[in-house]
C-alpha positions as CSV (number, residue, x, y, z in Angstrom):
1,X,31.5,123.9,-10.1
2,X,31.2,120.5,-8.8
3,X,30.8,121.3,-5.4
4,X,28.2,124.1,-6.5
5,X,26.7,121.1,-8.2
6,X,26.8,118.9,-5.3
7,X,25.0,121.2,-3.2
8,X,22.0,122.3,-5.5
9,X,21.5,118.6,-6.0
10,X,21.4,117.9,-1.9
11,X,18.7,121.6,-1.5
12,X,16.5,119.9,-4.3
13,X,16.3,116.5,-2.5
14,X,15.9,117.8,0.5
15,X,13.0,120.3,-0.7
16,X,11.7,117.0,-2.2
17,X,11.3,115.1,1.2
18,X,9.9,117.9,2.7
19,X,7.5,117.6,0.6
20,X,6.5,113.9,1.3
21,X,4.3,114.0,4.1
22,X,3.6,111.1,6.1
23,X,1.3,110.3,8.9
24,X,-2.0,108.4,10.4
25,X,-5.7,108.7,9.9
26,X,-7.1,108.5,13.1
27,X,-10.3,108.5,15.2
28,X,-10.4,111.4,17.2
29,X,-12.6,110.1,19.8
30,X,-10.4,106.9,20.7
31,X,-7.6,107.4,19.2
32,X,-7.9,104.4,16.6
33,X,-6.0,104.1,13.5
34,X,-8.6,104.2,10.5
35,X,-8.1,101.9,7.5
36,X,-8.2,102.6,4.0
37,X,-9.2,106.4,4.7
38,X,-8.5,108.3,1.0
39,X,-6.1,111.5,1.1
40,X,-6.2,113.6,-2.0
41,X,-6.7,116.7,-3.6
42,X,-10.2,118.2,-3.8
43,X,-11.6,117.7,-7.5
44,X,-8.2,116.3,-8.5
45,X,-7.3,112.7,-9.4
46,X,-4.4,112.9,-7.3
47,X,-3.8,111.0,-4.1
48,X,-3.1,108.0,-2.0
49,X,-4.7,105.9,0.8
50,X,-4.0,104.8,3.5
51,X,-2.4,101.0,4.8
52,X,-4.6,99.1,6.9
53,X,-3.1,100.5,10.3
54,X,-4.4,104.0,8.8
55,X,-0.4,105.1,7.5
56,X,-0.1,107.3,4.8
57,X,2.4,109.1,2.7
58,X,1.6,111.7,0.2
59,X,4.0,114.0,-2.4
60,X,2.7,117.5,-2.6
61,X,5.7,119.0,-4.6
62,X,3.9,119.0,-7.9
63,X,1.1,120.1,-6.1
64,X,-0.6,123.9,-6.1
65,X,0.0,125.1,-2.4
66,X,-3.5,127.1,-2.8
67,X,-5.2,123.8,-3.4
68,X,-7.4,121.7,-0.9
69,X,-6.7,118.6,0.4
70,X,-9.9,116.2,1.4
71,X,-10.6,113.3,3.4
72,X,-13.2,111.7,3.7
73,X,-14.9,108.7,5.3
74,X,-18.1,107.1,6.0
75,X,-19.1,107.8,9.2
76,X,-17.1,110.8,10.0
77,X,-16.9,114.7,8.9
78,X,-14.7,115.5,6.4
79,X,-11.2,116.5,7.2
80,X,-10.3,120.0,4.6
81,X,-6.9,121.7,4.9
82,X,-5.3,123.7,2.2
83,X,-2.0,121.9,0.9
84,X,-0.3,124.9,1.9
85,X,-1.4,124.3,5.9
86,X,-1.4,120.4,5.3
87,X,2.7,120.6,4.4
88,X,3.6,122.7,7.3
89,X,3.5,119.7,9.7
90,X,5.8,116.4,8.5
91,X,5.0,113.9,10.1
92,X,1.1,114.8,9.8
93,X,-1.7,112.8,11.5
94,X,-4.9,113.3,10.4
95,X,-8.0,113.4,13.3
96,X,-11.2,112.9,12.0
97,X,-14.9,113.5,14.3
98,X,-17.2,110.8,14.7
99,X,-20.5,112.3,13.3
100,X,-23.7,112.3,15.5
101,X,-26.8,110.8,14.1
102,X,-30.2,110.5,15.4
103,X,-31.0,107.3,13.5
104,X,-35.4,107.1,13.8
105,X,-36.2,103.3,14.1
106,X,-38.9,101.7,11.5
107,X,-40.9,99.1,12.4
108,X,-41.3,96.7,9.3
109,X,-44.5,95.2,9.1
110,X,-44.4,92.0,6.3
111,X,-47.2,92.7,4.7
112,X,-46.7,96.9,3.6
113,X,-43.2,95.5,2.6
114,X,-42.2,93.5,-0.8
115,X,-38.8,92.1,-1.8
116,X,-37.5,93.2,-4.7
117,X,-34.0,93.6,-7.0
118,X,-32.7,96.7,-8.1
119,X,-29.6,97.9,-10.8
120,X,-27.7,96.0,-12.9
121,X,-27.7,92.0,-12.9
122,X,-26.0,91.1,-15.8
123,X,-24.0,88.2,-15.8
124,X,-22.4,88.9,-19.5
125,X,-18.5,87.6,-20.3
126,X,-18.4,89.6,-23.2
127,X,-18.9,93.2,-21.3
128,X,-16.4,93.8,-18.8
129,X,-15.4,96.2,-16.0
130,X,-11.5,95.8,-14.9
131,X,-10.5,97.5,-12.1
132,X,-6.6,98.8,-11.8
133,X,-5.0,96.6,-9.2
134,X,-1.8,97.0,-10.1
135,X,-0.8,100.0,-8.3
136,X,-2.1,99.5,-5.2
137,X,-2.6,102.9,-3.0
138,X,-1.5,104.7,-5.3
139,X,-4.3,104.6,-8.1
140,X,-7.9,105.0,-6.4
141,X,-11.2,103.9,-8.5
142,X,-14.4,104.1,-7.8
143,X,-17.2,103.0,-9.8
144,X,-21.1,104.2,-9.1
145,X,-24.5,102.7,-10.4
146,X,-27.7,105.1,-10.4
147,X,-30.5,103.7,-8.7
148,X,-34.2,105.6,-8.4
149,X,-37.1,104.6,-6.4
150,X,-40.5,106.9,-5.7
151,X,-40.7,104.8,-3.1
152,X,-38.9,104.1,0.8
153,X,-36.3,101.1,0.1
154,X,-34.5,99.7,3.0
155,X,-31.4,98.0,1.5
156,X,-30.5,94.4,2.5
157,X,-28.1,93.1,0.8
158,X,-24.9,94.7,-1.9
159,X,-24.3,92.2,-4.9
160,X,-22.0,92.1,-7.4
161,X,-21.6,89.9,-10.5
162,X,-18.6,88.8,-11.3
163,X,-17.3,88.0,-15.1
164,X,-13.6,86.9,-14.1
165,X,-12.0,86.0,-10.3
166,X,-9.0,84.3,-10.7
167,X,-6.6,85.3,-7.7
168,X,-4.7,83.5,-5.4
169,X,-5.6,86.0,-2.6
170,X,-8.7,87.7,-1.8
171,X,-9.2,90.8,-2.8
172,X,-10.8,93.7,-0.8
173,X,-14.0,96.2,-1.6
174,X,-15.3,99.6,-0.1
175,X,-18.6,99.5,-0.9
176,X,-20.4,103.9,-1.1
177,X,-23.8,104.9,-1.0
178,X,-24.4,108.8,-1.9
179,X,-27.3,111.2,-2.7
180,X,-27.4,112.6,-6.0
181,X,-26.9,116.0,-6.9
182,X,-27.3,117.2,-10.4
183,X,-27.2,113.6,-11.8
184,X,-24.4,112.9,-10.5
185,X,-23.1,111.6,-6.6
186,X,-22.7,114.0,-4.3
187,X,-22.3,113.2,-0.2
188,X,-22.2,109.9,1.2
189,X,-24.8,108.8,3.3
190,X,-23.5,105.7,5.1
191,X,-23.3,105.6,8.7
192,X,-20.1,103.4,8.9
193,X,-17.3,102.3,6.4
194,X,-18.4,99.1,4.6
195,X,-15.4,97.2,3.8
196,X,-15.6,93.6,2.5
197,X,-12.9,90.4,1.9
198,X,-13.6,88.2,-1.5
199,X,-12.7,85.1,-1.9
200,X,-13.3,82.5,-4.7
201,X,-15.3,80.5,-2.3
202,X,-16.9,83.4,-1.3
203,X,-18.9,84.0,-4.3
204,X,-22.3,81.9,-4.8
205,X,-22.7,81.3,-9.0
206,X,-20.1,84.2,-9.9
207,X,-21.7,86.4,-7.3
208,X,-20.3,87.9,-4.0
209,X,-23.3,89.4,-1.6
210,X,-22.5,91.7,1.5
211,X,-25.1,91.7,4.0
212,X,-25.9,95.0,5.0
213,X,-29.6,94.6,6.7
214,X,-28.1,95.7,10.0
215,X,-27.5,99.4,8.7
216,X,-30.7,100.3,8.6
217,X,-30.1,102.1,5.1
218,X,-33.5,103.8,4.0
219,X,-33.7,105.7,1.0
220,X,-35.7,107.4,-1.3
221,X,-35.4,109.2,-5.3
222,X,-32.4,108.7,-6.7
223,X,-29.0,107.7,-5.4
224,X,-26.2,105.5,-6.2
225,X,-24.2,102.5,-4.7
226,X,-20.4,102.4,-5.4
227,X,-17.4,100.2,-5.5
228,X,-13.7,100.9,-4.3
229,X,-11.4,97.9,-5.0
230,X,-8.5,98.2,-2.0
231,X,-5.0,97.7,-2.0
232,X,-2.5,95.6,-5.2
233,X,-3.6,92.6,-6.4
234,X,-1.8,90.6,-9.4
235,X,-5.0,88.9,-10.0
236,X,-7.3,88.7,-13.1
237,X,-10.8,90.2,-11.8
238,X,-13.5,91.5,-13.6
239,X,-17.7,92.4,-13.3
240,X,-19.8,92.0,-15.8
241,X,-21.6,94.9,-17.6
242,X,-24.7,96.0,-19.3
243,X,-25.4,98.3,-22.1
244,X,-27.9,101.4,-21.6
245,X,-27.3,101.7,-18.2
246,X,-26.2,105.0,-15.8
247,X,-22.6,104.4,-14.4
248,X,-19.9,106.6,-13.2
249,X,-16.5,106.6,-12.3
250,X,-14.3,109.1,-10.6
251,X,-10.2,108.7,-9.1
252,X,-9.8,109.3,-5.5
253,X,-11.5,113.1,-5.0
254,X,-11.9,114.1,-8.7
255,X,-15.3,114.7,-10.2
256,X,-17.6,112.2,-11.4
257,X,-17.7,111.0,-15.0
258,X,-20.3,109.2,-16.7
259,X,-19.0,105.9,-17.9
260,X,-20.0,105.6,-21.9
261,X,-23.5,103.4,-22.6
262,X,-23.0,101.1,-19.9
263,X,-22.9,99.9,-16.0
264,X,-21.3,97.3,-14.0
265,X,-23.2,94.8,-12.9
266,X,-23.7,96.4,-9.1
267,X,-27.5,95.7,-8.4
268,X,-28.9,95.6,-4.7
269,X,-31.8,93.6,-2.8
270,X,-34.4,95.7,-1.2
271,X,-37.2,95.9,1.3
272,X,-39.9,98.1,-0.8
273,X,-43.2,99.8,0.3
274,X,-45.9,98.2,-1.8
């Protein structure tokens, strides 16, 4: 009996580690590891991401073989497997295409073009957004803002407003743009992974700003800019918030929730046709 024991207990655990499927995201056309890339489960909240040399390891035991497993990053098309495929291959690297775009240059002329703010630029204490740090990899958030404009707006600049940053280390933030589908976010529409390190001395009156002029973002009707906090951090950090404002929130691949009566304070500079 306790030998039959012995040996159910080694099949389970060795079921159970082949289950746990490790690997690299990498760029297909050089070869390059790809930081931060999210692996999960298509309209799940289950997942991981990868270190910052592009390493991953994911457990599929728990989940449905019939299921599909996404990744996806700015600046390249989407890598879709079903977990049954995925967990056929241990260790598992994960190739991902460079996508091809034709991007049209515009020529600004000053005086077609105003400056203007857009989104949320509260700098409230009392209303707070917290993102869940403590977990690291293993617990991805992502927070979206609704922006609309009839007209062209090239984006400049990404801000955020910060309510709390009190951290040793700095922290890092993906920052998403996507179109909008049914009120909601849909595809992303960056070119090119925007990734950015905060600091204390990094933020100007409780504000951090990533320059983003050289992307040539252009966009039009509605859309939304997001925020991915990367990686643990035992820090205290916090945005501020405002009330009557559209935000969403989804984890890792899972669909997109409307967050209450209220926003984080995610707001963007612009270049907009007068």
């Amino acid at each position: 009996m306790k030998t039959f024991s012995f040996l159910a207990a080694f099949f389970i655990s060795v079921i159970s580690q082949a289950q746990l499927i490790s690997g690299t995201v990498l760029s297909k056309g050089d070869n390059q590891p790809i930081p931060y890339a999210k692996i999960g489960i298509l309209n799940s909240n289950f997942g991981t991401q990868a270190d910052e040399n592009g390493k991953f390891q994911i457990q599929l035991d728990q989940v449905s073989k019939d299921k599909e497993l996404l990744v996806a990053v700015a600046g390249y098309k989407q890598f879709r497997s079903s977990v049954s495929d995925f967990a056929k291959q241990n260790p598992h690297n994960i190739y991902l295409y460079e996508k091809v775009t034709s991007i049209q240059e515009v020529v600004l002329v000053p005086k077609n073009y105003k400056d203007k703010n857009l989104g949320v630029n509260s700098k409230s204490k009392s209303m707070m957004f917290t993102p869940n740090m403590e977990k690291g990899n293993d617990v991805v958030e992502e927070t979206a803002v609704e922006f609309s404009s009839n007209k062209r707006v090239k984006i400049n600049k990404i801000n955020m407003n910060f309510s709390r940053f009190e951290t040793t280390t700095p922290i890092k933030v993906r920052y998403t743009i996507y179109d909008e589908k049914d009120g909601k976010p849909n595809n992303l529409v960056l070119d090119k992974d925007i990734i950015a390190t905060i600091g204390k001395d990094n933020l100007v009156d409780d504000t951090f700003s990533v320059d983003v002029s050289n992307e040539r973002i252009w966009l039009q009707g509605k859309f939304f800019v997001g925020i991915q906090f990367i990686g643990k951090s035992n820090g205290k950090v916090a945005l501020s918030g405002a009330l009557f404002r559209a935000g969403y929130y989804r984890s890792f691949y899972g669909n997109w929730e409307k967050i209450g009566m209220a926003a984080p304070a995610i707001n963007i500079d612009v270049k907009v046709q007068k």
